[in-house]
C-alpha positions, 0 to 999 in steps of 0.5 A: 878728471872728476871722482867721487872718491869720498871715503878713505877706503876708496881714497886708498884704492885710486884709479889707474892713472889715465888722460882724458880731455876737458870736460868743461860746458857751457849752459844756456836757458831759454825761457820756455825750458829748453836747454843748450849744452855744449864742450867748452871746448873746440873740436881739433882738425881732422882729415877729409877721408879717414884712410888718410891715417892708413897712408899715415900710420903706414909710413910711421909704423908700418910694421905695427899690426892693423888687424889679427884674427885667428885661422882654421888652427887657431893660429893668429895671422896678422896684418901689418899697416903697409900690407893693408895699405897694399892689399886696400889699393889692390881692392881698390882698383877692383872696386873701381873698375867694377864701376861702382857709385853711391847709386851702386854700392858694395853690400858686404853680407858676412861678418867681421873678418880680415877681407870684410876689413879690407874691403871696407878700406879699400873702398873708403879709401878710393871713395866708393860707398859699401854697406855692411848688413846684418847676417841674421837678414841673411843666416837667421831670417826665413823670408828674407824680408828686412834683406829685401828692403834693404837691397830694394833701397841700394840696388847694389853694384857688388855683393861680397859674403866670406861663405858662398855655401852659407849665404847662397840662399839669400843671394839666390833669393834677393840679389839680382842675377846681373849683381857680380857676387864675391864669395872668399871661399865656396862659389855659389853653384847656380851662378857665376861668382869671382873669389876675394883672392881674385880681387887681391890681385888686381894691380893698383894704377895711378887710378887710385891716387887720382880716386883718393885725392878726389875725395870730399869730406860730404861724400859717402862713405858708407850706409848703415841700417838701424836694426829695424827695431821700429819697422823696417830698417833705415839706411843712415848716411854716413859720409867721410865728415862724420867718420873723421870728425867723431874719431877726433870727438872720441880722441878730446875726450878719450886722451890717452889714445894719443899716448899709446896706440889702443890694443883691442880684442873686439867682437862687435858687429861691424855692420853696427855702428859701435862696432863698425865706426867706433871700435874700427875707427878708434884703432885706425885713427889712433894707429893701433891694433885689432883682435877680432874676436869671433866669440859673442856675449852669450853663455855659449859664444863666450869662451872663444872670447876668454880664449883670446883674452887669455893670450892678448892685453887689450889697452881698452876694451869694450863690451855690451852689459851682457858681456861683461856679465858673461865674462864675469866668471872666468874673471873671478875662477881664473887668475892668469886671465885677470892677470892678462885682461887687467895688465895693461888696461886704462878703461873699460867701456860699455854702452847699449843698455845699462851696467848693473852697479854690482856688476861694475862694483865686481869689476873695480875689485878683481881690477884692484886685487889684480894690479892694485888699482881700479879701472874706471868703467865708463859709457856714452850715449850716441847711435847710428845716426851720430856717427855714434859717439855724442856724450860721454862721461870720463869720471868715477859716478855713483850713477850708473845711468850717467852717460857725461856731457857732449862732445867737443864739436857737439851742440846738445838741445834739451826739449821739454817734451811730455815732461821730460827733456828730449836729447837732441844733438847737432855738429859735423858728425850727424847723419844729414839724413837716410838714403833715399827716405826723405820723409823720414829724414824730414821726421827726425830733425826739429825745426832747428835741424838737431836730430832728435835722439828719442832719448830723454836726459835729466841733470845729476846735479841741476846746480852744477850741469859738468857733473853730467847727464842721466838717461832718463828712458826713451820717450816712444818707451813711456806710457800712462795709467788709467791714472794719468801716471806717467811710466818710466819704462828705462829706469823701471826696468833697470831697477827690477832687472838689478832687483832679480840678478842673476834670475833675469836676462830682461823684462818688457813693460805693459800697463797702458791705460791699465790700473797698474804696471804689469812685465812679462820676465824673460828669465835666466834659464841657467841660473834659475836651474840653481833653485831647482838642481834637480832639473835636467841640465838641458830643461827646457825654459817652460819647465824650469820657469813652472816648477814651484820653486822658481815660482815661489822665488820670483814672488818673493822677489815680486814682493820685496820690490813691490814693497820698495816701491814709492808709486804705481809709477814704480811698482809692478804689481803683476808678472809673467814669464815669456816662455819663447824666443822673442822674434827678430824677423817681427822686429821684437829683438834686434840681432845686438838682442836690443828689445822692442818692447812696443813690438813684443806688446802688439805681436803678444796681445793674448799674453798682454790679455791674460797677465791683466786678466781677472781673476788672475790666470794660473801663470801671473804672480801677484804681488802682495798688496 
C-alpha cells in the first residue's frame, strides 16, 4: 500500500493495517495523445450468476446474518443466509409461475427493505430480470412523467411496492390494469392486488434448480435507470457478467473483504447503482452482513442513522460527501458512538461528488483519538453504465480529487477532447447498451467500443501514472467565456464550496459566452442562521440569506476567493442565492441530490438574466476588483 506519509508527525499516526491488491499499471501512448491504461493485474474467476454465492455461503455459513432491519419497535429482525435462500427459491417459484421475461420483468417501486431484498434475489436467482425504480417517481412526483416513461420502456410483467396506500396513486396512474400489483401490506382499493406474504409461501419445485442451472452470464439480470439528470432516464443493461465480475473487481482491489466477512449499516437507494450492485454485492459476494439503515444524509433523516451506528460496528462503511458531513457531529459530541463506528472499521469510503479535505482531515483525527490510528478514506470513480466500480484509489493522497487506477479486468482509454482527456472504459463489466434505446447506446460507445464516462481525467504524477488519476470535471459541465477561456466547472465548484464551509450546500456555475464567471449559491439555511441568531429557528431560507449579515459574510467570503484566484477561469466575480428548492421532476436535481447545472441554467433564464444584469440587480454581490 502506497502512503504519503512524510513528516514524522504522520509517521507517528499510521493507518489501520489492511490488505488491498496491486495497484500496478501498464501505460501506452499513441502518437495523437491518446492513453491506454490498465491493472497489470488479471481479473480472477467469478461465478455465472452472483447468487451462486447465496447457495455457497449458505452451506458455509448458514446461520451467519444476510440481512437485518429494524420493525415498527425498533427491534432488528434478522435473516440468516439459509432462510434467505429458502425464502429466495419460494419467491422464485412465484416469479416464474407469473411468467415473467426480459419482455416483462418485475418493477419494484418502494425502497430498500427485507422483501425488496428477497425479491431481487429470487429473481436473480431463477434468471428473470426486475428493475427497481426510484420512489421519488412515485411519492415526489405529481405527474408521474419520468415513472411513465419508465414503465413505457418495460412494460412490466409484475409490480411490487412495500405500501399499497402509499403508492396507490402512481400505480392507479401509470401501471396498466392487467399488471398484478404485489403490495406487503395495505392492498390497493380499486384493484386486485396479492400480499408479499403470499408470495412467501409458494412451494419451490424442481423448477427452480432447472431455471438456475439455465442461467448465462450475458442474460439480464436486472435495469437500472440513470437518474434522468440529462433527460429522461435511461434504462441500463445489467446482466449476471457484470454484477459478478465487478464484485470480483472490487475484491483485487478491496483485499480484505477476503479476510473477514464486511459489516455494513447502508442507507443507499438500491435502485442506484452504489447502493443496489456495490453496497449489496460487496455483502453477498463476500458473505457478509447488511444493516439497513432507514436514515438519510440530511439534517433531518440523520439521526435514525447515528441510532443504528450507536448499536452496529460496521467493518466498512460507505457514505456520499453530505453524509459524512452530516454524521460529523455526533462524531465530535459523543464518545460512545466513535467508540462503536471506529472500533472494528478497516475503510472508509465515499463517491458521488467530492470530500472536502477538512473534512476527512476531521475524520482521521476522531479515528486516531479513538483507536490510536488513522482510517484511510478512499473514493472511486464509476456509474451505472460500469456495473459501477471502475478506478479506485486504495492509498493515503493529499489530493482529494484522486479517484486511483482501473480496475483488474478494466481497459481505461484516455481521449483528448476540448483539451482535456475523456475517460472512457472497456471489460466484462460494462453495460452492452439501454434497453430498447438503440441510438442512444450507439451515442455512448467510440468507434473502438470504450464507453465513454463524460468525465475528464488527468495524471497526479505525469512521470509516475501508479500514483493515479484526478477528476478533472465532466466535459458536458465546462464551457468558455467571451474570452475563449475554458471554465472548469468540477474543480471551480469544489474550491469555492470548500471556501465558503459550513455556509454552502452546493453552487451552479453560469458564464457562457459572458465576460466573467458568475454562481448562484445554494446556501446552508442552518448554518447561516449562526451569523444571525436572532432569526427564528424555522426562518425561512428567503429571510435568512436578505438579512445584512449574511450578506455582509458571503461578500466577504466572495472576496477572499476572488483574490485568490489566478484567472477569469477560476475567479467568480458575481454571486446570488437560489432561494427555491431545485426541482426533481425538471431534472434540475436528481433524487441522490446530484445537480444538473445545464437544467437549472435553462429552466432559470431570468436568474441567469438578472446575476449578469447591469447595473448590478439588489440581490447579486459583487467581488471586489
Amino acid at each position: 500500500m502506497s502512503q504519503a506519509t512524510p513528516d514524522r508527525v504522520k509517521q507517528e499516526r499510521p493507518f489501520r493495517n489492511v490488505r488491498f491488491g496491486p495497484t500496478d499499471v501498464v501505460v501506452e501512448r499513441k502518437p495523437d495523445g491518446t492513453v491506454f491504461i490498465r491493472s497489470a493485474c488479471a481479473l480472477g474467476d467469478y461465478p455465472s450468476n452472483i447468487t451462486n454465492k447465496l447457495d455457497h455461503w449458505a452451506a458455509e455459513a448458514p446461520d451467519r446474518v444476510l440481512f437485518a432491519e429494524r420493525d415498527a419497535k425498533g427491534a432488528w429482525q434478522k435473516l440468516t443466509y439459509a432462510q434467505a435462500l429458502d425464502r429466495a427459491r419460494a419467491l422464485g417459484q412465484a416469479l416464474l409461475d407469473a411468467k415473467l421475461s426480459p419482455h416483462r420483468p418485475l418493477v419494484i417501486l418502494s425502497g430498500n427493505d427485507m422483501q425488496h431484498a428477497l425479491l431481487a434475489l429470487a429473481a436473480l436467482y431463477v434468471g428473470l430480470p426486475y428493475a427497481p425504480v426510484s420512489p421519488a417517481y412515485s411519492l415526489v412526483a405529481t405527474d408521474f412523467g419520468k415513472l411513465q416513461h419508465i414503465l413505457n420502456l418495460l412494460t412490466p410483467g409484475m409490480v411490487f411496492a412495500a405500501d399499497g396506500k402509499a403508492f396507490e396513486r402512481a400505480i392507479e396512474q401509470v401501471v396498466p390494469m392487467d399488471v398484478p400489483v404485489v403490495v406487503t401490506r395495505n392492498p390497493l382499493s380499486n384493484r386486485g392486488t396479492r400480499l408479499f406474504s403470499e408470495l412467501a409461501e409458494t412451494v419451490a419445485t424442481s423448477a427452480i434448480d432447472t431455471a438456475h442451472a439455465k442461467v448465462k452470464p450475458d442474460d439480464i439480470a436486472k435495469f437500472l435507470f440513470t437518474s434522468g439528470s440529462t433527460g429522461q432516464p435511461k434504462g441500463v443493461i445489467n446482466t449476471h457478467r457484470m454484477l459478478s465480475c465487478n464484485q470480483e473487481m472490487i475484491r483485487s482491489s478491496l483485499a480484505f473483504f477476503r479476510d473477514i466477512p464486511p459489516v455494513i449499516v447502508d442507507w443507499v437507494p438500491w435502485h442506484h447503482t452504489a447502493g443496489g450492485n456495490h453496497n449489496f454485492g460487496i455483502v453477498l459476494y463476500n458473505g457478509g452482513s447488511l444493516y439497513i439503515d432507514t436514515g438519510k444524509p440530511t439534517p433531518k433523516g440523520i439521526d435514525e442513522t447515528v441510532r443504528n451506528l450507536r448499536k452496529i460496528s460496521p467493518t466498512w462503511y460507505f457514505n456520499v460527501p453530505k453524509g459524512y458531513e452530516a454524521l460529523l457531529p455526533y462524531l465530535r459530541s459523543d464518545k460512545a458512538l466513535r467508540d462503536t463506528f471506529f472500533r472494528h472499521l478497516n475503510v472508509m469510503f465515499y463517491a458521488g461528488a467530492g470530500l472536502a479535505q477538512h473534512v476527512l482531515d476531521e475524520y482521521e483525527e476522531l479515528a486516531f483519538q479513538t483507536v490510536g490510528q488513522r482510517i484511510l478514506v478512499l473514493t472511486s470513480l464509476g456509474s451505472t453504465e460500469t456495473a459501477p466500480f471502475a478506478l479506485i484509489r486504495t492509498w493515503a493522497s493529499d489530493q482529494a480529487n484522486n479517484i486511483g487506477v482501473p480496475a483488474p479486468g478494466l481497459e481505461l482509454k484516455l481521449a483528448p477532447v476540448e483539451g482535456k482527456l475523456e475517460a472512457r472504459v472497456r471489460g466484462p463489466s460494462i453495460m452492452p447498451g439501454y434497453w430498447r434505446q438503440p441510438n442512444l447506446t450507439a451515442k455512448a460507445f467510440d468507434e473502438e467500443g470504450y464507453y465513454r464516462l463524460g468525465d475528464a481525467l488527468k495524471f497526479a504524477d505525469p512521470g509516475d501514472p501508479g500514483q493515479g488519476l484526478l477528476f478533472d470535471g465532466r466535459i458536458a459541465e465546462d464551457f468558455k467565456l467571451a474570452t475563449g477561456t475554458w471554465v472548469n466547472v468540477g474543480t471551480l465548484r469544489a474550491k469555492f464550496t470548500d471556501h465558503c464551509v459550513p455556509y454552502v450546500r452546493d453552487i451552479v456555475v453560469a458564464g457562457t459566452n459572458q465576460d466573467d464567471i458568475g454562481v448562484l449559491i445554494m446556501p446552508d439555511t442552518e448554518a447561516c442562521l449562526t451569523l444571525c441568531p436572532d432569526l427564528p429557528a424555522d426562518a425561512s431560507t428567503s429571510q435568512v440569506v436578505s438579512d445584512a449579515r449574511v450578506r455582509r459574510h458571503f461578500r466577504s467570503l466572495l472576496d477572499s476567493f476572488a483574490r485568490q484566484s489566478t484567472g477569469s477561469s477560476n475567479r467568480i466575480a458575481r454571486a446570488m442565492f437560489l432561494e427555491d428548492s431545485l426541482s426533481l421532476e425538471a431534472g434540475e436535481i436528481t433524487d441522490k441530490g446530484s445537480i444538473n447545472q445545464r437544467a437549472v441554467l435553462q429552466n432559470r433564464p431570468n436568474l441567469v438574466e438578472e446575476l449578469y444584469c447591469d447595473p448590478p440587480s439588489p440581490r447579486v454581490m459583487i467581488a471586489e476588483k
